[in-house]
C-alpha positions as CSV (number, residue, x, y, z in Angstrom):
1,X,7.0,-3.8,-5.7
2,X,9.4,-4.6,-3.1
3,X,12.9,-5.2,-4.1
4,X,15.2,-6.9,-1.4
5,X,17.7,-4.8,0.4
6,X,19.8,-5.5,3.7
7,X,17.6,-3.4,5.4
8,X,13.9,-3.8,4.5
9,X,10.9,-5.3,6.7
10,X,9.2,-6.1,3.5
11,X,8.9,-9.7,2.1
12,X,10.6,-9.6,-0.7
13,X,8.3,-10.2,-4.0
14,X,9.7,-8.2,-6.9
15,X,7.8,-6.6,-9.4
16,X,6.7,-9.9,-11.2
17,X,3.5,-10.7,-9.1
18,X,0.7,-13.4,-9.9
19,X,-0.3,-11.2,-13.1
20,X,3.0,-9.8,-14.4
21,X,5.3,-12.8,-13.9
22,X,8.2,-13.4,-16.6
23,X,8.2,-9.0,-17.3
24,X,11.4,-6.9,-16.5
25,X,11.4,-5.0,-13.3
26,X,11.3,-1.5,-14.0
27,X,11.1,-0.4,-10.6
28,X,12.2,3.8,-10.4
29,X,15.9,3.8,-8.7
30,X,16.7,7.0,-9.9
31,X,15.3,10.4,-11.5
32,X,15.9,13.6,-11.6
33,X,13.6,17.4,-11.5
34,X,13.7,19.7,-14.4
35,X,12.3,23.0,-14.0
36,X,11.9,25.1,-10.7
37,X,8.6,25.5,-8.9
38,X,9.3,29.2,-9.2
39,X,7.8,33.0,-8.0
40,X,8.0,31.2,-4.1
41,X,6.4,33.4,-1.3
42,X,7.0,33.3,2.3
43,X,4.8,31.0,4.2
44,X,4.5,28.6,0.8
45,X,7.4,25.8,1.7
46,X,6.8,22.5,2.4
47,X,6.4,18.7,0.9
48,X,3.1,17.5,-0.9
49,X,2.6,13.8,-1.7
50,X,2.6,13.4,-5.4
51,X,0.6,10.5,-6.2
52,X,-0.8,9.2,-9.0
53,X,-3.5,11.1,-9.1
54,X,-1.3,14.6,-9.1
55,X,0.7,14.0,-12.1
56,X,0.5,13.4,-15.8
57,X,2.6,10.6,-16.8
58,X,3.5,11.2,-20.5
59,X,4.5,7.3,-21.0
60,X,2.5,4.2,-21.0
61,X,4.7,2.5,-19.6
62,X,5.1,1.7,-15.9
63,X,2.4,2.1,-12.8
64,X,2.3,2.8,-9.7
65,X,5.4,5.4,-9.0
66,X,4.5,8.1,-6.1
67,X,7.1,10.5,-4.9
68,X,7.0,13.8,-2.1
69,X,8.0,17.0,-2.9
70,X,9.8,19.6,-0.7
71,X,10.3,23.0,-1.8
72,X,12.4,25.6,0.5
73,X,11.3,29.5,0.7
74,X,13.3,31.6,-1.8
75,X,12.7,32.9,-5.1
76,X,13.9,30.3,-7.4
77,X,14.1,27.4,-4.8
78,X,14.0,24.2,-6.8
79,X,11.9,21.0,-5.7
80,X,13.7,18.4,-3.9
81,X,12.0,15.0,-5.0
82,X,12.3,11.3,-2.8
83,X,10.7,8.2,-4.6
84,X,8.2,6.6,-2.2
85,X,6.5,4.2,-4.2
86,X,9.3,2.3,-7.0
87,X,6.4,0.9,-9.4
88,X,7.0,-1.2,-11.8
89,X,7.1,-1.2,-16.0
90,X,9.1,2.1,-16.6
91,X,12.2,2.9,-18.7
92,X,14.9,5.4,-18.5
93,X,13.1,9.0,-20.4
94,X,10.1,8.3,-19.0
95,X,8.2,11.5,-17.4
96,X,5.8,12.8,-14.9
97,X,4.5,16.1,-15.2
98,X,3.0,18.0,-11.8
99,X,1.4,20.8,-11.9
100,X,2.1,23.4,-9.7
101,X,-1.5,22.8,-7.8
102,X,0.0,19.5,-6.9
103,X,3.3,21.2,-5.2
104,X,3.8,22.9,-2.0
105,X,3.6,26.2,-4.0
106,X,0.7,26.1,-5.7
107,X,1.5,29.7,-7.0
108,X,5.0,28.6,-8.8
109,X,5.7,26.6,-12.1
110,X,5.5,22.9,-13.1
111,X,8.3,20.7,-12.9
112,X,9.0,17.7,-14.7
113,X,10.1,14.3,-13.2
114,X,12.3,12.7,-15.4
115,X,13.3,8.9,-15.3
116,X,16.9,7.8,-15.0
117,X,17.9,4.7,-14.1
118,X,15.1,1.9,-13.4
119,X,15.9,-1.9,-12.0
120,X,16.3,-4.7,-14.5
121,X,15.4,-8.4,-14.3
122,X,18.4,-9.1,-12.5
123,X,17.3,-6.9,-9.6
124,X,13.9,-8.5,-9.2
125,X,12.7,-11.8,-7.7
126,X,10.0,-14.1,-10.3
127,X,7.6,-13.1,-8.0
128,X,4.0,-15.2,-6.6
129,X,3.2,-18.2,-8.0
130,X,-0.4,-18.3,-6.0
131,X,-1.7,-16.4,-3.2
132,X,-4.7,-17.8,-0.9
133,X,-6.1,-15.4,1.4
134,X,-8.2,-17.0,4.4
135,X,-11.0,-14.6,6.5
136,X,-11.0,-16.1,9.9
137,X,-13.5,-14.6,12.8
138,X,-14.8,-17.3,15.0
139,X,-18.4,-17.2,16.0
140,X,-20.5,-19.0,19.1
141,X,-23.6,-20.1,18.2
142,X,-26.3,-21.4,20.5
143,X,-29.8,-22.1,20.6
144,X,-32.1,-21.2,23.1
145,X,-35.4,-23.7,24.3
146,X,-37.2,-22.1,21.8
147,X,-34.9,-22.9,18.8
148,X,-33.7,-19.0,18.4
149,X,-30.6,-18.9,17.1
150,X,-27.9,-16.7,19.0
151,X,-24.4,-15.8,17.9
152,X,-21.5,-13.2,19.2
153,X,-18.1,-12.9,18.0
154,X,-16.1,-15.7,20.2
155,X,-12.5,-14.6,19.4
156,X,-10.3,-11.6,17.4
157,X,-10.4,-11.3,13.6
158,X,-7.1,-12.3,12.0
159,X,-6.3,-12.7,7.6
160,X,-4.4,-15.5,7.0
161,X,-2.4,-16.3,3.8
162,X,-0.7,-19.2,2.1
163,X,1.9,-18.0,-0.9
164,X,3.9,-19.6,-2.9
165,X,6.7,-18.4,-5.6
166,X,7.2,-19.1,-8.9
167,X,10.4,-21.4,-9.0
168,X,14.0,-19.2,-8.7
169,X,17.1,-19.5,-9.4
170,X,19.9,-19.6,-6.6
171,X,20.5,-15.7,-7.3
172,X,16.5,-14.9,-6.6
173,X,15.9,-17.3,-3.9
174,X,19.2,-16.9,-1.4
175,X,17.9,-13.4,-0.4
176,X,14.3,-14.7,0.0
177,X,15.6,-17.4,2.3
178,X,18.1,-15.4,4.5
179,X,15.3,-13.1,4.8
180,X,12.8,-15.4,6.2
181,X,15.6,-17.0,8.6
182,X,16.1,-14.4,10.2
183,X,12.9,-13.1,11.5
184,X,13.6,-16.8,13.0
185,X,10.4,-18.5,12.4
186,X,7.2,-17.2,14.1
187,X,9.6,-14.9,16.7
188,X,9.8,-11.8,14.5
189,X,7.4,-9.9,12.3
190,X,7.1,-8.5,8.9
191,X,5.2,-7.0,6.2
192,X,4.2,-8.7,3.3
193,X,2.5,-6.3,-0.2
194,X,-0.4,-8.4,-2.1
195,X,-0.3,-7.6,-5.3
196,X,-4.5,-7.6,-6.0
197,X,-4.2,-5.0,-3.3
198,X,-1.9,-2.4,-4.9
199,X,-2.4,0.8,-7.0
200,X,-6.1,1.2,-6.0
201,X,-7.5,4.4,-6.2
202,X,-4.6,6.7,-4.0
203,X,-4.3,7.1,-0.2
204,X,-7.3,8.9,1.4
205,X,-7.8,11.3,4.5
206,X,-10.0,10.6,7.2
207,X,-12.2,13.2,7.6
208,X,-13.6,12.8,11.3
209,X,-12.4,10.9,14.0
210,X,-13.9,7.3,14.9
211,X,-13.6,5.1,17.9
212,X,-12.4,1.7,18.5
213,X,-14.7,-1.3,17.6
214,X,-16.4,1.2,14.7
215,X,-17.3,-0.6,11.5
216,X,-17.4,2.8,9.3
217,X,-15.4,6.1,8.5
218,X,-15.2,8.8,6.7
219,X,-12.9,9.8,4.3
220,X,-12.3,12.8,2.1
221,X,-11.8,12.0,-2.0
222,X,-10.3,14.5,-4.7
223,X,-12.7,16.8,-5.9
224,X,-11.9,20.2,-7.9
225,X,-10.7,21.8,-5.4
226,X,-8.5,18.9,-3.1
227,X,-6.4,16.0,-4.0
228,X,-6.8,13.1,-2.3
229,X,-7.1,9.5,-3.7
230,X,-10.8,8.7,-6.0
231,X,-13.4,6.4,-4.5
232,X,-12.3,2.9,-3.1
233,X,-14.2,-0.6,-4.8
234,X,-15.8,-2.9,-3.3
235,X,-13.3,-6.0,-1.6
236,X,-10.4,-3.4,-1.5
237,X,-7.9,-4.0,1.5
238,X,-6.7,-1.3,3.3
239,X,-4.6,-0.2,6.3
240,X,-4.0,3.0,8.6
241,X,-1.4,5.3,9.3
242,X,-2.0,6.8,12.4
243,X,0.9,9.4,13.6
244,X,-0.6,9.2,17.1
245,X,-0.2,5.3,17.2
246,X,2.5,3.3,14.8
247,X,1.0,0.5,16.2
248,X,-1.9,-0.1,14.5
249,X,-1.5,-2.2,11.5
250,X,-4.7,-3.8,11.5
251,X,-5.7,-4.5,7.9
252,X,-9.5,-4.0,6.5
253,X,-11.8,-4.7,3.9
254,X,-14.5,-2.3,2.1
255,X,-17.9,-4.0,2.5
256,X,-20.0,-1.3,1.6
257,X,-19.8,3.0,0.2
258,X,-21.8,5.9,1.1
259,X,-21.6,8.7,-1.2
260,X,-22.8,12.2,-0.9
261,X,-25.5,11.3,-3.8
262,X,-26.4,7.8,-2.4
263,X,-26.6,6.7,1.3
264,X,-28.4,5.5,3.9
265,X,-29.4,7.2,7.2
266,X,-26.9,10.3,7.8
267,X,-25.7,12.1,4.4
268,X,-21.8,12.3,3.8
269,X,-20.8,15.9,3.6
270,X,-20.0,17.2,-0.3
271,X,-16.1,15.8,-0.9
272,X,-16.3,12.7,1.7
273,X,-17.9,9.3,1.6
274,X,-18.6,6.8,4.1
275,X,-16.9,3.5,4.2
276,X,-17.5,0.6,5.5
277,X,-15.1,-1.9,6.3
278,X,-14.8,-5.2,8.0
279,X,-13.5,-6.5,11.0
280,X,-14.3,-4.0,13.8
281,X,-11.7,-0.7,13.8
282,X,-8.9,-2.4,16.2
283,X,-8.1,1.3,17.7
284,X,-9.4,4.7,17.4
285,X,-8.2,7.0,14.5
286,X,-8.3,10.9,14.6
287,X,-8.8,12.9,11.1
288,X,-4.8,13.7,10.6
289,X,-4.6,9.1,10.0
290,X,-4.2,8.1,6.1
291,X,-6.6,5.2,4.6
292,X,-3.6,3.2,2.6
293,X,-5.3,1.7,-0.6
294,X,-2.7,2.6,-2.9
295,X,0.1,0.2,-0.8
296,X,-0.9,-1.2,1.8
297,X,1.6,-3.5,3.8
298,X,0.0,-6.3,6.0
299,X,2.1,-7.1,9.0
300,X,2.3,-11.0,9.3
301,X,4.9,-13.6,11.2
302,X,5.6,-16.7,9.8
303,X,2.7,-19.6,11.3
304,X,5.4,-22.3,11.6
305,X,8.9,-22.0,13.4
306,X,10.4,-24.1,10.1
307,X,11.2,-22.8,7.5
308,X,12.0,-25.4,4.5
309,X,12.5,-25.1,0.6
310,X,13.2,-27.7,-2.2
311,X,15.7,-27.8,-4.8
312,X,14.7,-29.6,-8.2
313,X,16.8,-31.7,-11.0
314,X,16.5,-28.2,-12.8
315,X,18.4,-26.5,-10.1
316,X,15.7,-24.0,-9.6
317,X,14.5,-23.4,-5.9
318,X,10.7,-23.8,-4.7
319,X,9.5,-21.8,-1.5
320,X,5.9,-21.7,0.4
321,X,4.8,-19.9,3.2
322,X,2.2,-19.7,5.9
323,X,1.9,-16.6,7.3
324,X,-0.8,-15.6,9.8
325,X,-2.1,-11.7,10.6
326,X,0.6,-10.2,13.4
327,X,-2.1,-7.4,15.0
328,X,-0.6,-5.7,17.6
């Protein structure tokens, strides 16, 4: 979910996506702790990443929340948590419970997350209409006297996509629109969340270090004794965070999964699988870079320097855009 703000890189969507469209936002603005993580001992501060897959979320309502906790050293410090990840679908009571296995003391208590204010309808654009997603990686092919077919990657790989938004109102569409003008055409770039791509499975740490131009890598997954994200599918996109280089932003796709029980060739070691992705790895990660499935942004510019809307006989707004893979 991406709400609009003065000060976000992130086309503006809303919580209403191809699937949800016409539901409230309920995106988390606010919540509060209850409880301390208590009995703290030196050496046990610090901030966790509480995902979904480190809480118990005593509501049906509402996906996709994720949050980081800090806790200080002291005896009774309490847990300081920052939403990372809004979500969408929850109401005000709501609650998440973590454990303290999931906290930075895993020797103190639980705490409880408890929801307090969460965006309405009014905060939220109507979302994607359609999304079209377009694989491009030109190829040479050529033919020797003999009829052999030969063929070698002739250019980069680059995702293209073609979305367009359910019709707004002036309210919804102005802060779409001022957006968009001023990354000023195809000058500026920005990120852009698809929704078929969000809430899979939970970040995952890469478990050994892999060159540029690899087309696998190897990831650690939550097991009973670590917590890290479950097993990726099949067609799942994915980007990296790599603290040693903000700059890539190259965005992936699972084509096939080794597992420690199946495999082919080498054996993944107990905890870790093997994945492999398509295009090529654009630059080389080392084991302390994050595997984003659970949001990953694409970073795109805008393929045209235009940037035109129309405006019906039911005064509602209609907007398409062409955006084109920015890799840098």
């Amino acid at each position: 979910m991406t709400q609009f703000n003065n000060y976000s890189n992130i086309l503006p969507d809303g919580v209403n996506t191809v699937s949800t469209a016409g539901a409230q936002g309920g995106a988390l603005l606010e919540v509060r702790v209850e409880g301390r993580n208590n009995t703290i001992i030196a050496g046990n501060a610090g901030t966790a990443i509480i995902t979904t897959a480190r809480y118990s979320q005593t509501s049906a309502s509402g996906v996709g929340a994720s949050f980081t906790a800090t806790t200080a050293s002291g005896s009774t410090a309490a847990t300081t948590v920052v939403i990372t990840s809004e979500g969408r679908g929850y109401k005000p009571g709501d609650t998440f419970v973590v454990p303290s296995s999931s906290l930075p003391n895993t020797a103190g208590s639980a705490i409880v997350i408890v929801v307090v204010r969460v965006a309405e309808e009014g905060d939220i654009t109507a979302g994607f209409k359609s999304i079209s997603v377009n694989s491009k990686a030109p190829i040479m092919k050529s033919r020797t006297n003999s009829g052999k077919l030969v063929t070698r990657y002739a250019s980069y790989h680059q995702f293209d996509f073609s979305i367009d938004y359910h019709k707004l109102l002036k309210s919804q569409f102005m802060p779409i629109y001022a957006f968009l003008l001023e990354k000023q055409g195809s000058l500026k770039p920005f990120f852009v969340e698809l929704p078929q791509y969000q809430g899979n499975n939970g970040d995952l740490l890469i478990a050994s270090t892999a060159a540029a131009g690899a087309t696998s890598i190897e990831a650690k997954i939550a097991s009973a004794t670590t917590e890290f994200g479950t097993e990726p599918s099949l067609g799942d996109l994915f980007t990296i965070t790599d603290p040693d280089n903000s700059n890539h932003t190259k965005a992936y796709i699972v084509n096939r999964i080794e597992t420690y029980e199946t495999y082919r060739g080498t054996q993944p070691s107990l905890g870790e699988i093997r994945i492999h992705f398509t295009p090529t790895l654009n630059a080389s990660v080392g084991i302390s870079s994050i595997l984003n499935f659970s949001r990953p942004l694409v970073k795109v510019i805008n393929k045209s320097d235009k940037q035109s809307y129309s405006l019906d006989t039911d005064n509602l707004y209609s907007l398409k855009l062409s955006l084109e893979e920015a890799t840098n």
